[in-house]
C-alpha positions in Angstrom: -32.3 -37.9 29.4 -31.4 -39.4 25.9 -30.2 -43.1 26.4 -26.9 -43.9 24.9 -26.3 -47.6 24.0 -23.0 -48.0 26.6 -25.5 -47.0 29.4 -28.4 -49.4 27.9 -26.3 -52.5 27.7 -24.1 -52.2 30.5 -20.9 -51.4 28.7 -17.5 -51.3 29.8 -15.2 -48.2 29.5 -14.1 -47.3 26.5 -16.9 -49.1 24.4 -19.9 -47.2 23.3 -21.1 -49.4 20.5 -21.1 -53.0 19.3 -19.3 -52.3 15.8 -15.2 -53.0 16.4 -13.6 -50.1 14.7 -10.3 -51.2 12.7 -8.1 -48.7 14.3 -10.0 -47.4 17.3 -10.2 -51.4 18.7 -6.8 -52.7 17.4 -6.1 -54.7 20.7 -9.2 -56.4 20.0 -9.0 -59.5 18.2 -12.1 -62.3 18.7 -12.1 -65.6 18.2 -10.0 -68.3 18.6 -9.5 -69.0 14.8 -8.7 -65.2 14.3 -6.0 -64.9 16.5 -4.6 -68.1 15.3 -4.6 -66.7 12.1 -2.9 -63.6 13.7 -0.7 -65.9 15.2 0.3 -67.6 12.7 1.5 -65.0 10.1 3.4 -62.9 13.0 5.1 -66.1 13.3 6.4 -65.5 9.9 7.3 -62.6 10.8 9.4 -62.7 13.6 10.8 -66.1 12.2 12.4 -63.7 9.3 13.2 -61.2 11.3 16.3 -63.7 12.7 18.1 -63.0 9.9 17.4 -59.9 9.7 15.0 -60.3 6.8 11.5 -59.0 5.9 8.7 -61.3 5.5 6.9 -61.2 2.3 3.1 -62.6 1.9 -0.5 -62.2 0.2 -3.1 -62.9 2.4 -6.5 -62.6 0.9 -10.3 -63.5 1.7 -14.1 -62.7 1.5 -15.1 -58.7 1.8 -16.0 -58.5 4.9 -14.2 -61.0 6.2 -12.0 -58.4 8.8 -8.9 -58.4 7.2 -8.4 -54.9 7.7 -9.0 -55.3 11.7 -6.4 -57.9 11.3 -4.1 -56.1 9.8 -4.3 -53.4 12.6 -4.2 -55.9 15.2 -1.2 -57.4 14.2 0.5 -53.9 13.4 -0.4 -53.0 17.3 1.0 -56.7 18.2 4.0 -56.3 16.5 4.2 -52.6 17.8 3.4 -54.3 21.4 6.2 -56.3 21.6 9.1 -54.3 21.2 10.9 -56.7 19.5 13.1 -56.3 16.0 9.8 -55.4 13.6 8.6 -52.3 12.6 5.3 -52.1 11.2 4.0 -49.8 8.9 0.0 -49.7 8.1 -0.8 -48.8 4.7 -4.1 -48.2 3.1 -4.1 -48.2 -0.8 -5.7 -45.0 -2.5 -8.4 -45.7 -5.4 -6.0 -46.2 -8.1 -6.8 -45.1 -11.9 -5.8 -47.2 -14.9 -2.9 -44.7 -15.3 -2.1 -43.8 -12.0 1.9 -43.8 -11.8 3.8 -45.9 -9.5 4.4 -43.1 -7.0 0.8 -43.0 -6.2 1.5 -46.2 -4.2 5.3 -46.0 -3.5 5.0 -42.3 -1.5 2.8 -44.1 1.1 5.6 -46.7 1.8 7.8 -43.2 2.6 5.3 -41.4 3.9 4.6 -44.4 6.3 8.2 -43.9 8.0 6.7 -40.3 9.7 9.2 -37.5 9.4 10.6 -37.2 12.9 11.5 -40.9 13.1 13.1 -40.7 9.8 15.0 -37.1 10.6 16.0 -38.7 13.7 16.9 -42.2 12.1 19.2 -40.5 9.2 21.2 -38.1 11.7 22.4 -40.7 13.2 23.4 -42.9 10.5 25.6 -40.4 8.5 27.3 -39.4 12.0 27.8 -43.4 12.1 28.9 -43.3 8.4 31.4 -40.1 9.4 32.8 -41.9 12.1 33.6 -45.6 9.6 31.0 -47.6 11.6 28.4 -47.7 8.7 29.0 -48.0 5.0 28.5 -44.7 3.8 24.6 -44.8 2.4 25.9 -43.8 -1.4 27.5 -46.8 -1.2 23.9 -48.8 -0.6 21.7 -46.8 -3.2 24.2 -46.5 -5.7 22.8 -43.1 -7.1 24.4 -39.8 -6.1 20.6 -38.0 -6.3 19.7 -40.2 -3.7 22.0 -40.7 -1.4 22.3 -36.7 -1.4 18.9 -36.4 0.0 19.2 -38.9 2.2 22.0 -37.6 4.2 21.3 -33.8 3.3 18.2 -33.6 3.2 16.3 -35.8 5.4 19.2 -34.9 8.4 17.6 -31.0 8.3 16.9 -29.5 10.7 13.5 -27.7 9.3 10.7 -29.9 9.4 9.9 -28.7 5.9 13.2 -30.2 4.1 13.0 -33.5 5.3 9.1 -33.4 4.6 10.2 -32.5 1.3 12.5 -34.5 0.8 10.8 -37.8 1.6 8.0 -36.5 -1.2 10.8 -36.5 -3.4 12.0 -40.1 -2.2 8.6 -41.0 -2.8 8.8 -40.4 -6.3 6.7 -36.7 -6.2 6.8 -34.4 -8.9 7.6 -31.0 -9.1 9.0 -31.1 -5.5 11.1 -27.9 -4.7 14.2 -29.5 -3.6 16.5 -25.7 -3.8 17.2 -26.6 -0.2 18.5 -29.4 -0.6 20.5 -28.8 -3.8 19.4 -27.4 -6.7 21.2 -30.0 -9.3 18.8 -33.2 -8.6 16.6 -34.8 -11.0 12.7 -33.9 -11.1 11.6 -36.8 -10.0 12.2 -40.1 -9.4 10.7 -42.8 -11.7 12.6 -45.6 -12.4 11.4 -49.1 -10.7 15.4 -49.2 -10.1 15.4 -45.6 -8.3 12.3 -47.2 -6.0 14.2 -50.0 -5.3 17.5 -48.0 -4.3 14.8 -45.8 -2.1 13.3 -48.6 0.3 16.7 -50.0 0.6 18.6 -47.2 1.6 15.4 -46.4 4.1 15.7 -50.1 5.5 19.6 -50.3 5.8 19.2 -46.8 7.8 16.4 -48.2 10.1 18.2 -51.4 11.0 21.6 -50.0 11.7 20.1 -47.4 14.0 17.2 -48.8 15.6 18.1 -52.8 15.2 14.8 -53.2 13.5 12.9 -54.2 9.9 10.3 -52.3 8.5 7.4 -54.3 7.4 4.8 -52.6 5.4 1.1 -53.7 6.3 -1.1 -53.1 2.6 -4.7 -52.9 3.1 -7.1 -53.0 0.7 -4.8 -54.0 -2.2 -7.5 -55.5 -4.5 -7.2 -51.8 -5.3 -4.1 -52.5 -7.6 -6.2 -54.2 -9.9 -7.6 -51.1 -11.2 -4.3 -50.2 -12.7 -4.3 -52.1 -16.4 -3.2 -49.3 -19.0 -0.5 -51.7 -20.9 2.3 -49.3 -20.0 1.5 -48.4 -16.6 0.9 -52.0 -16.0 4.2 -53.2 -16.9 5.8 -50.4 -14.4 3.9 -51.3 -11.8 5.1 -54.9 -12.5 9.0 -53.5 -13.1 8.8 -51.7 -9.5 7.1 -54.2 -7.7 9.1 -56.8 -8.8 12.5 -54.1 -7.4 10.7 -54.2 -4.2 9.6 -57.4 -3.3 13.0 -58.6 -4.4 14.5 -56.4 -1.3 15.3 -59.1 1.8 14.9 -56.6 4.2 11.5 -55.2 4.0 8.8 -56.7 4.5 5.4 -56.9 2.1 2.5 -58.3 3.8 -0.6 -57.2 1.1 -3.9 -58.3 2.6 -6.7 -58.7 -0.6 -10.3 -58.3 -0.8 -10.7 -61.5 -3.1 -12.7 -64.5 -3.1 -10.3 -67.0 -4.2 -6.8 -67.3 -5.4 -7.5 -66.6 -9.1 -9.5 -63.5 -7.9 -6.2 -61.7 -6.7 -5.1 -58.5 -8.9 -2.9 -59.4 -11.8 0.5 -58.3 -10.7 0.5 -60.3 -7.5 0.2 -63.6 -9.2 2.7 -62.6 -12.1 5.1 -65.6 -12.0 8.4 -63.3 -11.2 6.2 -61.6 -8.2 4.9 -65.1 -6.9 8.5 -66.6 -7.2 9.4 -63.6 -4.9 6.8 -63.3 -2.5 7.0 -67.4 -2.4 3.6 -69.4 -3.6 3.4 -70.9 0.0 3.1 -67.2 1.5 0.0 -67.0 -0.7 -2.2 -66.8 2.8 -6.4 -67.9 2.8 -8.4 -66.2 4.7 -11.9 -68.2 5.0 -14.9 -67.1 6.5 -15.9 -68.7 10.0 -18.2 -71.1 10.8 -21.7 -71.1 12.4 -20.3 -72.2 15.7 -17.0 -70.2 15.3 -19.8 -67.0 14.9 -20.9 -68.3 18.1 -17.6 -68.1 19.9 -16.7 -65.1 18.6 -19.6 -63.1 19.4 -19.6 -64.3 23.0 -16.0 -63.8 23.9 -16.8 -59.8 22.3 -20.2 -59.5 24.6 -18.0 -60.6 27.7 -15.2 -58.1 26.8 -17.7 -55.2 26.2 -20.5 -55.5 28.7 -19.8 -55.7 32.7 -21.2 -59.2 32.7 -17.9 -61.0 35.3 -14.5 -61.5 34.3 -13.3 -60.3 30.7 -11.8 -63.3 28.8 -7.9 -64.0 29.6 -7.3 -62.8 26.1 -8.5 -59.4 26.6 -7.8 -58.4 29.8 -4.6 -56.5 29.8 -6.2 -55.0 26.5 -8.9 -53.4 28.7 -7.1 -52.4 31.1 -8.0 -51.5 34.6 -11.6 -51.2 34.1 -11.4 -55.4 33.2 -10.6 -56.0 36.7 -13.9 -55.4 38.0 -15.8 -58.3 37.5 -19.2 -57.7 39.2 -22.4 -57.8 37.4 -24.5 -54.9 37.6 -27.9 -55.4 39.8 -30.5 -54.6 37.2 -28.4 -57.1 34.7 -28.6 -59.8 36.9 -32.3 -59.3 37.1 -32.8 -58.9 33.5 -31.1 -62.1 33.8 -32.7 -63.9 36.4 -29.4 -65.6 37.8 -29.7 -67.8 34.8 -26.0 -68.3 33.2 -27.0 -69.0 29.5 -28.7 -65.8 29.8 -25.9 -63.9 31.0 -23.5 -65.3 28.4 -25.9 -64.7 25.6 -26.7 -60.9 26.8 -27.8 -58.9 25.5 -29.3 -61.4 23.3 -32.0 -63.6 25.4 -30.8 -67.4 24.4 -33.3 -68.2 22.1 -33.0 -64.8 19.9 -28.9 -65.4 20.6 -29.3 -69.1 18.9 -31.7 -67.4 16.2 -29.5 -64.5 15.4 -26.7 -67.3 15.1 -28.6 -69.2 12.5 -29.6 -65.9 10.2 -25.9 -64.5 9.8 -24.5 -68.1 9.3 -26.4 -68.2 6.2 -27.6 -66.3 3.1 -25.6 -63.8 0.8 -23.8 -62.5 3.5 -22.8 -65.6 5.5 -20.4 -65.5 8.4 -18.7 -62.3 7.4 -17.7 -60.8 10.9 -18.4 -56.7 9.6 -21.8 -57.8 8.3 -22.5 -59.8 11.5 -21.3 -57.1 13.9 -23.7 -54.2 11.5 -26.7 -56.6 12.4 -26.0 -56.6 16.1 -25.6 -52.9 16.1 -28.8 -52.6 14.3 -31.0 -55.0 15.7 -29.1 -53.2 19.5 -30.7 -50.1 18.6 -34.3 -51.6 17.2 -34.1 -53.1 21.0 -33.3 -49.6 22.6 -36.2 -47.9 20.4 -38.4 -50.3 21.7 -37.3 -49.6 26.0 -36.1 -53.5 25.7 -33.2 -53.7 27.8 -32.9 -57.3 25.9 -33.0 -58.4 22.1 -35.6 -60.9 22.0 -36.6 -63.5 19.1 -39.2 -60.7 18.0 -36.9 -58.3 17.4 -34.4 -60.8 15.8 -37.1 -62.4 13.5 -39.0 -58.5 12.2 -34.5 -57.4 11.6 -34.7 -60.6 9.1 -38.2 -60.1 7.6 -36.5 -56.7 6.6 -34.6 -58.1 4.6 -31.2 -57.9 6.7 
């Protein structure tokens, strides 16, 4: 029978493999200095979100440092709690030096999904019929957009609104006959983009009480835009958008220091915006903060007695068994170091500690979580139900 590593190592349900996947383990966050990272900025959040406002930030760190499985996690946290947030997860494309602004600003559309935004505007121009809403013409300030906005995103074929938001987005050559057959090509102006997301917002929180916050992975990827001209309309739009109170712009950047950011966010007119003290650093853990972090994941993921308080609602029913197989408490030998370092024995656990807290890749969470996947599977190759130091110490001499 061909072993699978969930079997091998005792896994919970729902975990099959010692990498955390961004989106697949978005209730997962480990470590107590993650989630008081997470904490922190959905503080910020909320905090805005009193006044109805969007909360605006750059928070930026190593490669590899699991900024993206932060981002998710807060998204789902956000999401979770049902309060007056929603989030939006964004991934930026792989941007040209020429690539036009609408590249970027359809995802920000896009991002609102069509029934939710079908729904969203139906109600809001009934509102606006009935004198309870301005009318949304009187928000955008363009006819061309306020006509799509309550023509054609209130259709009631799936293809209209779908259009429709393409053309919001900025699209070109979008067939808009539906809709009305007098409208521009295409938007372009940084002004238009701006009358766009505001119009979008103002619907979202008259209807559902809430404030979209966009969530922008991966945006050391705007740095690839520097053609002068492009440049300077990227600049023009982002500057429309991040002056909008209610949205909110968290970009989260691959960078290893300030000064490392892309260009446009630390233009002074965007840092003025966004505010210099929402300029967020994300630093690498520590040797003993790997150390926590990969124990509190081994005790969520492997049967091994009670899941941390953290995690348990996160995993659900199958968290409230807390027995520990048979054959793992023999691998184990009732010893509770041994238990809490499985499936590391403690001396390869203290070992493996020491190699991924130093080096070229030091203390970056993907690169440590690659090495216990790797070294998991060396250990399954070889029938050991347990990584020792051997294994551990021939992974390094490798060169990992």
């Amino acid at each position: 029978m061909k072993k699978s590593m969930d079997d091998w190592f005792f896994m919970r349900p729902g975990f099959d493999t010692f990498q955390l996947e961004p989106d697949r383990h978005k209730q997962f966050l480990f470590g107590h200095r993650e989630r008081r990272q997470r904490d922190l900025l959905m503080n910020d959040v909320e905090n805005a979100v009193y006044a109805m406002d969007g909360h605006k930030a750059v928070v930026f760190g190593d490669y590899g440092r699991g900024k993206t499985h932060m981002c998710h996690n807060l998204a789902y946290e956000l999401e979770k709690r049902g309060d007056d947030v929603f989030p939006i997860y964004v991934k930026c494309s792989s941007y040209g030096s020429k690539e036009p602004f609408h590249s970027f600003f359809r995802e920000l559309v896009a991002g609102l999904k069509v029934d939710r935004i079908n729904r969203v505007a139906d109600e809001y121009v009934r509102r606006a019929n009935k004198g309870e809403v301005p009318k949304i013409d009187e928000i955008v300030q363009s006819d061309d957009i306020a006509l799509v906005m309550t023509r054609g995103l209130t259709a009631a074929e799936t293809d209209v609104v779908r259009a429709s938001m393409r053309w919001l987005g900025g699209e070109p050559k979008v067939d808009m006959g539906l809709v009305s057959k007098g409208l521009r090509p295409q938007l372009s102006d940084s002004r238009e983009f701006g009358a766009v997301l505001k119009g979008l917002a103002h619907m979202l929180r008259n209807v559902e009480g809430k404030v979209p916050v966009y969530l922008i992975d991966e945006a050391e990827r705007l740095q690839n835009v520097n053609n002068v001209d492009t440049f300077a309309a990227w600049n023009a739009a982002l500057r429309e958008l991040t002056e909008l109170s209610k949205v909110g712009l968290i970009f989260f950047v691959g960078a290893l220091t300030r000064n490392d950011l892309p260009t446009v966010l630390l233009l002074d007119e965007i840092k003025r915006r966004i505010g210099i003290v929402n300029y967020v650093e994300f630093v690498n853990p520590s040797r003993d903060e790997i150390r926590d972090f990969l124990v509190e994941m081994f005790a969520t993921n492997i049967r091994k007695g009670p899941v941390p308080v953290e995690h348990a609602a996160a995993v659900g029913e199958c968290g409230a068994d807390q027995s520990v197989p048979d054959e793992l408490q023999q691998l184990t030998r009732g010893d509770s170091e041994a238990l809490e370092t499985y499936p590391f024995t403690p001396e390869a656990f203290t070992e493996f500690v020491e190699q991924v807290s130093t080096g070229e890749a030091a203390s970056k969470p993907s690169e440590v979580l690659k090495r216990v996947q790797k070294v998991a599977q060396r250990a399954m190759r070889a029938e050991a139900r347990m990584i020792d130091v051997r294994l551990v110490e021939t992974l390094a001499a490798e060169g990992m």
